[in-house]
N, C-alpha and C positions, 0 to 999 in steps of 0.2 A: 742325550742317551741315558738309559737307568742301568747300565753294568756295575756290578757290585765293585766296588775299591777292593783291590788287594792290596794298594798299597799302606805300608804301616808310618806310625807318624816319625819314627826314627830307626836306625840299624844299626849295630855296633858290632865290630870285631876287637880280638883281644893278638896282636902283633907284637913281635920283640920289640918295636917301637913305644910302645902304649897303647890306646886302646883308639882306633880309630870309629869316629859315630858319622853318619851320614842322615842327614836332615832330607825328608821328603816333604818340599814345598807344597804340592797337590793336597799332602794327608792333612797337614799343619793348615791349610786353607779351609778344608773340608771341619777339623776340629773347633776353628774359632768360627765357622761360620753358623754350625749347630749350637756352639754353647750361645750365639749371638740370639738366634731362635730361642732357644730355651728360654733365655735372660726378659726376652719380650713376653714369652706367657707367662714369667711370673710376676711383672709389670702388670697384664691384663687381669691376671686375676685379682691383683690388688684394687685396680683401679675398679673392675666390675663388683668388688665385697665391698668396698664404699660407696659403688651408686646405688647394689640392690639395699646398703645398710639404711639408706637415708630415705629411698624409696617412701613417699613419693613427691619428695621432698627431691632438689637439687643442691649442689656446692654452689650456684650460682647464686640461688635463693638466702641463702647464709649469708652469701656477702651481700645480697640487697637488705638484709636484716638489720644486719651491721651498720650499715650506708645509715640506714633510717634511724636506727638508734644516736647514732654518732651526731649528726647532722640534726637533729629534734634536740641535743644538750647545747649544740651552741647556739639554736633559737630558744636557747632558756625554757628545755620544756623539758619533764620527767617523766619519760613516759613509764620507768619501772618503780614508779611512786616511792622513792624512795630506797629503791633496793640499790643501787650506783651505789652510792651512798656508803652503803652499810658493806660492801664490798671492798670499795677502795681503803676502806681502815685495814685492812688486813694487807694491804699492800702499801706500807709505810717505809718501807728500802727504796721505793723508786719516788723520782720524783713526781712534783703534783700533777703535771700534765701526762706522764705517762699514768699514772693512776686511774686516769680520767679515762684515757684510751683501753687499757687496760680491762679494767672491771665494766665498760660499757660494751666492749667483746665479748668477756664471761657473761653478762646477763644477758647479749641478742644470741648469745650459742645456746644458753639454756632457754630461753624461749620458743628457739626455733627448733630445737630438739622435743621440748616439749608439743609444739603442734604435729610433730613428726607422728609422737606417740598416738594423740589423741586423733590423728587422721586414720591412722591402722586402729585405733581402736573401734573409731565407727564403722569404718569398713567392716572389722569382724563382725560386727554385730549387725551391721546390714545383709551380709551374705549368708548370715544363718538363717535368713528368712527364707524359703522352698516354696512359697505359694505360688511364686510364677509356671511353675511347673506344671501343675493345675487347672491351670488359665484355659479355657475353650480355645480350638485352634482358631486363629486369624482373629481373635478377640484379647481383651486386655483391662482388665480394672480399673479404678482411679488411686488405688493405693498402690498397683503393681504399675500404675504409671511413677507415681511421685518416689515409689521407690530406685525404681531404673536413672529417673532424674538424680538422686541424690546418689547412686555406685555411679552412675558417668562423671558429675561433677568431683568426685572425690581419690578417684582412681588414678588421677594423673595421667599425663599423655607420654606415649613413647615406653612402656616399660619394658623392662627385659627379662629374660627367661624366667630368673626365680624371681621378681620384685615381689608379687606379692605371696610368696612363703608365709610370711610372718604375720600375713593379715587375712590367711585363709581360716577358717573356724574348726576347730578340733572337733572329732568324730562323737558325740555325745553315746553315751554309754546307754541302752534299753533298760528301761523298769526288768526287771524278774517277770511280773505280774503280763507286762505285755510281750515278752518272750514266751512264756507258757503260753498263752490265749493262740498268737500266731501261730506257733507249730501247734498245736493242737486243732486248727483249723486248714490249716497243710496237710494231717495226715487224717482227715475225717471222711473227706471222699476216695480213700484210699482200703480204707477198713473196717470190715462188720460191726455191726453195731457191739457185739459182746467184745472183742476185740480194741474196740473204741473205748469201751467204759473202761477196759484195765489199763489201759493207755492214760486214760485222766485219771486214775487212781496213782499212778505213778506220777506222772509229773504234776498231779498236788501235792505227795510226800516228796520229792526234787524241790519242790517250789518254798516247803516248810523245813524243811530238817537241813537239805546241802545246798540251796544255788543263794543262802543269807549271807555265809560263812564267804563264797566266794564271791559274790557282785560287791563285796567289798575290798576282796583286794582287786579287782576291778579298777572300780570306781579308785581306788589308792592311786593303780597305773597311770589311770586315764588325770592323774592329776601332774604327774612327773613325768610321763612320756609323751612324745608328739603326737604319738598314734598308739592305740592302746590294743591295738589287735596286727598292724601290718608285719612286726617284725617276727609277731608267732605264726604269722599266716607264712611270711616264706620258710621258715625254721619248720613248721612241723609238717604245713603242705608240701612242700619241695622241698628242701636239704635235705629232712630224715627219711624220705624214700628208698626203700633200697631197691625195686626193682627198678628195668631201665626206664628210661626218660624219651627214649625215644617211641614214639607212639603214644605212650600212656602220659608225656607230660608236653614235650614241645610237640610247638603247632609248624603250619606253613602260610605261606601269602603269595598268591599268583601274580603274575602278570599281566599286562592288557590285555583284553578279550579278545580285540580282534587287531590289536597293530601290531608289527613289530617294526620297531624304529631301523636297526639293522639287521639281515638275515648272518651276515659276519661275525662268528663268533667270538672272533679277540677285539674287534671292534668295538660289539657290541660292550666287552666286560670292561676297554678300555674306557670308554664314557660312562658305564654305571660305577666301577669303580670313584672315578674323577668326581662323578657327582657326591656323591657318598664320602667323600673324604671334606670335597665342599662343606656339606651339612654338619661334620664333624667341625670343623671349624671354627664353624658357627656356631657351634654347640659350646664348644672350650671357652667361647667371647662373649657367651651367653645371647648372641644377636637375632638369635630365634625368639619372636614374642611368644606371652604364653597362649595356647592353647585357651580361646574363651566362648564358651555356651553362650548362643545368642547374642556372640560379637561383645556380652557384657560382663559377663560371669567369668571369672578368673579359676581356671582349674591349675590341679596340684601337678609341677613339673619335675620333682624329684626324682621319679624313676626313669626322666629320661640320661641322668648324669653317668649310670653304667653300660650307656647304649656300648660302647666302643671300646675297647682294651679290657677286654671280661670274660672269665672263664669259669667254669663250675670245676672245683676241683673236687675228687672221691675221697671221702673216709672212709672208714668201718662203721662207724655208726651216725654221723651226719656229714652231706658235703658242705663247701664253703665257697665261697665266689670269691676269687681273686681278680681288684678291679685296680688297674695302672692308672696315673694319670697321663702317661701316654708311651703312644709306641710309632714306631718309624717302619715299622715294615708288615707283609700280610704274607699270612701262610697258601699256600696255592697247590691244591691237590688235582691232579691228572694223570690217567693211565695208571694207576697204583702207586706213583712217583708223588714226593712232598715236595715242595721248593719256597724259599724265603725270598722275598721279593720287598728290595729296598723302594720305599715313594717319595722318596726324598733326593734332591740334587741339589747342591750347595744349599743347601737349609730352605730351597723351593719345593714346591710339591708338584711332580711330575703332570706333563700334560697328556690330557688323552689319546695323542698319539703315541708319543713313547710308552705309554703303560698299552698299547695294544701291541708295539713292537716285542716287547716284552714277554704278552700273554702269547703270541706268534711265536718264539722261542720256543716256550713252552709246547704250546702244541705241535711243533716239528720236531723236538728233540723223539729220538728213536732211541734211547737210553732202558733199560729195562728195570724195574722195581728192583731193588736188592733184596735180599732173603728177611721176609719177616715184615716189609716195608709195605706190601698193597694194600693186606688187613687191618694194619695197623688199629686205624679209626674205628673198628668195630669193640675195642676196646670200649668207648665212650655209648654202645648203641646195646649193649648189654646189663648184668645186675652190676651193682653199685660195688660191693663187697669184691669180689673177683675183680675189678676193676682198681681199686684200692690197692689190695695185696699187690697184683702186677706193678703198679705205679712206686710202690714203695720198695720191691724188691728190683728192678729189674732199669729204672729211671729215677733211683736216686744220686749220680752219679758218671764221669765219664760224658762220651759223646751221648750216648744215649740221653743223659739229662739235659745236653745242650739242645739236642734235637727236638726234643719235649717239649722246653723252652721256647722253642722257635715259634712253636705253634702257641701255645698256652698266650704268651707275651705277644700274639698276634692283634692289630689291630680288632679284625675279623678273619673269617676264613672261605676260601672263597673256593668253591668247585667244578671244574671245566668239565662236565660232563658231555660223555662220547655220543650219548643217547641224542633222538628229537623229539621236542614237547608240545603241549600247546592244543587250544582250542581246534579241530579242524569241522569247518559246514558239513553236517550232513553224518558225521562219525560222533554221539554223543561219547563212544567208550573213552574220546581220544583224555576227555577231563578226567577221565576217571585213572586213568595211567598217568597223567598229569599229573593230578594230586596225590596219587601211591607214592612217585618218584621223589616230589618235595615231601613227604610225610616221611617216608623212610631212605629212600633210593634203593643201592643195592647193601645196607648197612654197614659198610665201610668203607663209604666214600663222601661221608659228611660228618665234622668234628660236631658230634651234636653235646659236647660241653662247653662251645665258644656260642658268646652272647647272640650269633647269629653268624648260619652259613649262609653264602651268597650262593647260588646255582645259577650257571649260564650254559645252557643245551649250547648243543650244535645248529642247529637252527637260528641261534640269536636269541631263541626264550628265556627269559630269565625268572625266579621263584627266591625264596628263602625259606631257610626253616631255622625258627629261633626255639633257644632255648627259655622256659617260663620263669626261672625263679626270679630275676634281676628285674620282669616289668611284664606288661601287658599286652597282649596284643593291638592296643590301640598307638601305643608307643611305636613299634616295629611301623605298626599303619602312619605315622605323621611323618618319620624317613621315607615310605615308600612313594606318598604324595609326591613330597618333595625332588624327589630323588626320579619319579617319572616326571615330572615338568623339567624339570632342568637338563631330562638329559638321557738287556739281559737278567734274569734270576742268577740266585745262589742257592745250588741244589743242596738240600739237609740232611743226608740220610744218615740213617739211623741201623748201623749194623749190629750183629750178634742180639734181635730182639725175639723174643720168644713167638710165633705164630698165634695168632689170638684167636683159636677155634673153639674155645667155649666159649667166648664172648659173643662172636661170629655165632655159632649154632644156635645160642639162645635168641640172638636178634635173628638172627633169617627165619628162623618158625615166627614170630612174633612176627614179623612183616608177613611173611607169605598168608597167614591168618585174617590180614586187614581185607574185611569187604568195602569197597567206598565206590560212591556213587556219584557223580556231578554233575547237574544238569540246569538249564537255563529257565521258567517260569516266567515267557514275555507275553502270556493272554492280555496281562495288566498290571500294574506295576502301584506304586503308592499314588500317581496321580488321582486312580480311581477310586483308591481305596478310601484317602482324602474327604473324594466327594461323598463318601458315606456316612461320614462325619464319624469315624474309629480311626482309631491310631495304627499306623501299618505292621508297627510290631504287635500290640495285641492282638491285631487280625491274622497275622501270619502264627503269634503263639496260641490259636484258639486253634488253627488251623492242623497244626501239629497235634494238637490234643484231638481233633475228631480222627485224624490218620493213625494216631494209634490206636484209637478204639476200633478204629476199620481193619486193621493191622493185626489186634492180638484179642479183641473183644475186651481190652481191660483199661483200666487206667494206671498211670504208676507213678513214683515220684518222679517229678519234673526240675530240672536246674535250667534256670537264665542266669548267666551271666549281668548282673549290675554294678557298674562303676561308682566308686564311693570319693572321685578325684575332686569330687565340691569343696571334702574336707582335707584338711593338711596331711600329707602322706599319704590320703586313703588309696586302696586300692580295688577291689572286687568284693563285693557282698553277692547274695544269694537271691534274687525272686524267685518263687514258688508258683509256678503258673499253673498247675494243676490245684483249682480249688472247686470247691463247693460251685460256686455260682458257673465254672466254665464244662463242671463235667452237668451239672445240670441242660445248659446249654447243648454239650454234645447226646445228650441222651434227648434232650427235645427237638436235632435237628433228623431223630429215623423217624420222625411224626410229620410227615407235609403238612398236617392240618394245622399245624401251628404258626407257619405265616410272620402275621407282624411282631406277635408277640418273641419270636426268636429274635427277629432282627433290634427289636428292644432293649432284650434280653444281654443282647451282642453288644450295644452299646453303652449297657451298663458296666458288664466286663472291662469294656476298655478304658471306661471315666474312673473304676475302682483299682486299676494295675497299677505297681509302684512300690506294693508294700514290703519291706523289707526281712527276711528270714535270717537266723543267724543260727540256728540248731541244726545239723544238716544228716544225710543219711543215704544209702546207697541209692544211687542216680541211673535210673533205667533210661531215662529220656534227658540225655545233655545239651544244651541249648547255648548259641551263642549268637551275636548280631555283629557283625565286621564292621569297623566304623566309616562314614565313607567320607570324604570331603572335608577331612579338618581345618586344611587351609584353602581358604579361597583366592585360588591361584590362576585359575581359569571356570569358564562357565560351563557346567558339565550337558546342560540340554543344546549350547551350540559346539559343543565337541564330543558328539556322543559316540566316536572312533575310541576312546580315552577311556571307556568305562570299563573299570578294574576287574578281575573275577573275584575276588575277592580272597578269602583262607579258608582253612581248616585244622580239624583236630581228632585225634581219635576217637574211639567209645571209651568212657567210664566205665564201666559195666560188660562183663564179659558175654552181657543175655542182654546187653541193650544198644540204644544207638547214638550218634554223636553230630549234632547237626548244625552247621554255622550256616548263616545265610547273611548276604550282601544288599540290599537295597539302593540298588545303583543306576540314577536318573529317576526319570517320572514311571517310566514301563517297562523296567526290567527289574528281575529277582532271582538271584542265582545260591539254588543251594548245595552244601555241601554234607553230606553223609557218610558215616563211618560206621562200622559193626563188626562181626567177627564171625568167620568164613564157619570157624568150630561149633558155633550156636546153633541148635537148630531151630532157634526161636525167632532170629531177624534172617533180612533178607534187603540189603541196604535198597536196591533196584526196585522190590516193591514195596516197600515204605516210600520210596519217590511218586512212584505211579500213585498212589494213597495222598501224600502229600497234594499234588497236583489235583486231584479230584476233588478231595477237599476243599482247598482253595477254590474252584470253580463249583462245585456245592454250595456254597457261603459264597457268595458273589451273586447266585440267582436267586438269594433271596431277597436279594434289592432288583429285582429283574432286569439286571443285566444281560445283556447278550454275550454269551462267549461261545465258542468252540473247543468243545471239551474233546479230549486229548482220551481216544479210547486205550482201553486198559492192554 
């Protein structure tokens, strides 16, 4: 059973006698058996800093090093020319045979240390080559062959989470020269020619007078830091924000499309939980491999170390992330009630049945909110400033800071919502309430300053919505794989706390404002696109570029989302998909008579996409691809029940749209759309219908048959 202990580890009374203590056996079992827990993770983590150190290199290996050294001096043979030698004179206190042992140790350690070095060093410098990337699909070079041969041979078998950290290639810094050129070519299809020319009148004098003084301290950073952009990308992108977070900065991630494993609500949370703590685990042991492109390419695993025990805390003028290296229990919000929920039993982790017994509690307790207690969370779902002052006045202190505590030091936080969710046939609105609910809910009923809420409807659906500073949404996405394959409380409350109605007010307009759209695009899917011989995200971001010109008659600046985890730390750079050649495109596809030459045109686009932006500017048209399949854990075309919806995220832009989309299987594409209800510029619904047209517009010019989806 998971009932919190009340008992304490000792009790003492003070008697004419002396002082009577009474020892509780239970408590004193429960205590040595945690610190025994403890004592093993920091064993593990010793033990995992010396295998990722030697990576990719074993302790095994060393001592075959040794073996061979040792064993080659008594066949009278030197294999360190001399250096035995010149070592053992320093060790003249022992005797000669230990001498011998001795200093023939020190030279097979520095030998084998040294190959350690020069194995990561080729690796670096084999992984900074990008040409594969390039490569025509289902085709392959003779040098991107011999290359592949030489990272498989050199990589080592078996590695683990961070092994290769150290041997991933550091983010090279842009010429000046090619920064200008590229935004200057980002914003030329964008603006009149008079318009254009004071545009390059400026950033020649940017180019001459201020960006020499700065790409060099740049170029400084990028010599002393791992990463010479990530840690001002969370600092100025995310911490120094001050308005909320909720909508304008965390996202969400659905559920499966079309299963639900249990319609059982405490069931359901008691295996997603179990799983999830699973993965956590693994995570601590490092026994997750990393993350590799093309099963070869070793991407960067850092940001997933604050998946778990991590919170955004507010300042006044920037937040901060407070990340545990662990925690024993999860915060669990229901009905306007908090409750702290132990996952631990004798230093075991609960099984998915008792954590459903558990969650069963919970939803039958008929206990009512205390004052102050339902709203609470809308705290965290408003501006940053008001949220600060509260936290520093009112939770610095008392039950209230313990309470605060409970959640903040929460593993995760997990939401038993009353509502039901989820895909249903034949009702598109049902996604679109779907995604509102994981994007906002009802704004204080998800801790959206913990690294991720968990949501589990009534129904058995489940979602999340995470917060963005601490990682990526491809991060969140490699739990959720994982986490769908696989698979009493102690109430906290929190009295005398102020009602959080400006917090509350500012987020409920801010939510009621989200127009979002979601809907499925199964005409065709990447299989077909495939045979066109275009990439499916080009095709789908060319797509969006003819729907907004069908949309608003204009073009605007465009953001894709691109992942920069090739390199060490990296995190998300900028493509620019609104260029010269695609609105060219869009304006040659209101011409039928243009024919092949578009579909050429189209494939030029696709072979040219990649390049990367790093100047950025307000984003009419937000763009994002949900990652799908990072582990290959099952085969997704013979279990197409399985396929994800994917996530989403809000608008950028108070006059624009926010659009993630999934590519999931061979024939299916589900996207996801955001805007603002106050705009009278979008219209998230037909921007979809636009989308979808699009799409099947470009499609018949390789005369495809579709049935196009009238308006």
């Amino acid at each position: 059973m998971a009932e919190a202990h009340q008992a304490v580890a000792f009790q003492f009374t003070v008697t004419p006698e002396g002082v009577d203590v009474q020892l509780s056996r239970e408590a004193l079992k429960q205590i040595y058996l945690s610190g025994v827990a403890s004592w093993k993770k920091r064993f593990a983590r010793i033990k995992n800093s010396i295998l990722t150190g030697v990576y990719p290199a074993t302790p095994s290996s060393w001592l075959v090093v040794v073996m061979a050294t040792v064993s080659s001096m008594y066949c009278r043979i030197d294999l360190s020319m001399g250096l035995i030698c010149h070592i053992r004179r320093y060790l003249h206190y022992l005797s000669f045979q230990h001498q011998t042992l001795l200093s023939a140790v020190l030279f097979s350690t520095g030998v084998w240390f040294s190959g350690i070095l020069l194995c990561r060093q080729s690796l670096k410098l084999l992984l900074s080559y990008h040409g594969w990337m390039f490569e025509p699909h289902g085709k392959m070079s003779w040098s991107t062959r011999v290359w592949v041969a030489l990272v498989k041979m050199i990589s080592g078998r078996n590695p683990m989470l961070y092994s290769f950290q150290t041997s991933l290639p550091k983010l090279p810094v842009p010429s000046v020269e090619a920064t200008i050129r590229r935004y200057l070519e980002s914003v030329h299809p964008l603006l009149k020619d008079e318009k254009y020319r004071k545009m390059e009148v400026l950033a020649q004098a940017f180019q001459q007078h201020t960006a020499p003084r700065l790409q060099k301290y740049l170029v400084l950073k990028s010599w002393w830091a791992t990463n010479y952009v990530s840690d001002w990308w969370e600092e100025y992108v995310y911490l120094r924000g001050r308005g909320p977070i909720m909508v304008n900065s965390n996202y969400y991630i659905m559920d499966f499309l079309y299963v639900t494993p249990s319609p059982l609500q405490a069931a359901r949370a008691g295996n997603i939980v179990h799983s999830i703590l699973l993965y956590r685990r693994k995570l601590d042991r490092e026994e997750i491999p990393p993350v590799m492109a093309l099963g070869i390419v070793p991407m960067c695993s850092f940001q997933m170390e604050r998946m778990f025990n991590t919170t955004r805390i507010p300042g006044m003028e920037s937040d901060t992330l407070q990340h545990l290296l662990d925690s024993k229990h999860l915060a669990v919000y229901h009905k306007g009630r908090f409750y702290k929920l132990w996952l631990y039993q004798g230093g075991k982790l609960l099984k998915p049945r008792d954590l459903e017994l558990q969650f069963q509690r919970i939803l039958d307790d008929p206990s009512p909110p205390q004052p102050g207690e339902e709203k609470l969370a809308a705290l965290t779902a408003g501006e940053r400033v008001p949220w600060a002052k509260a936290r520093a006045r009112f939770f610095s202190q008392g039950k209230n800071k313990v309470s605060l505590d409970a959640i903040e030091r929460a593993a995760f936080f997990l939401a038993l919502d009353e509502e039901a969710h989820g895909y249903k046939r034949g009702r598109e609105d049902s996604m679109d309430s779907y995604a509102k609910s994981l994007l906002h809910g009802r704004c204080y009923d998800r801790w959206f300053d913990k690294s991720f809420t968990l949501v589990v409807y009534k129904n058995g659906k489940v979602g999340t919505n995470a917060e963005h500073t601490w990682a990526d949404a491809p991060i969140m996405g490699h739990l959720w794989e994982v986490m769908w394959v696989r698979g009493g409380s102690a109430k906290s409350p929190a009295p005398n706390i102020p009602c959080p109605h400006y917090s509350y007010r500012v987020a409920k307009a801010l939510a009621d404002d989200v127009d979002f759209h979601c809907f499925q695009f199964s005409n065709f899917g990447k299989g077909l696109i495939k045979r066109f011989k275009i990439s499916p995200d080009a095709f789908i971001q060319i797509s969006l570029q003819l729907a907004r010109f069908q949309d608003k008659g204009s073009f605007c600046l465009t953001y894709e989302a691109s992942m920069t985890r090739l390199f060490r730390e990296g995190r998300t750079e900028t493509v620019r998909s609104c260029t010269r050649e695609s609105t060219a495109f869009v304006r040659s596809m209101m011409d039928p008579a243009q024919g092949v030459s578009v579909t050429h045109q189209l494939r030029m686009i696709s072979a040219e996409r990649g390049s990367v932006q790093v100047l950025a500017e307000p984003w009419r048209l937000s763009t994002s691809q949900t990652p799908q399949q990072q582990i290959k854990m099952f085969d997704m075309e013979k279990n197409q029940d399985l396929v994800s919806s994917g996530g989403g995220f809000g608008p950028v832009a108070d006059d624009g749209y926010g659009v993630s989309y999934i590519i999931a299987g061979e024939n299916l594409i589900t996207f996801h759309i955001s805007s603002k209800f106050s705009s009278p510029e979008t219209d998230s619904r037909r921007f979809g219908r636009n989308i979808r047209q699009a799409m099947l517009d470009i499609a018949d010019l390789f005369n495809v048959p579709a049935n196009k989806v009238a308006n």
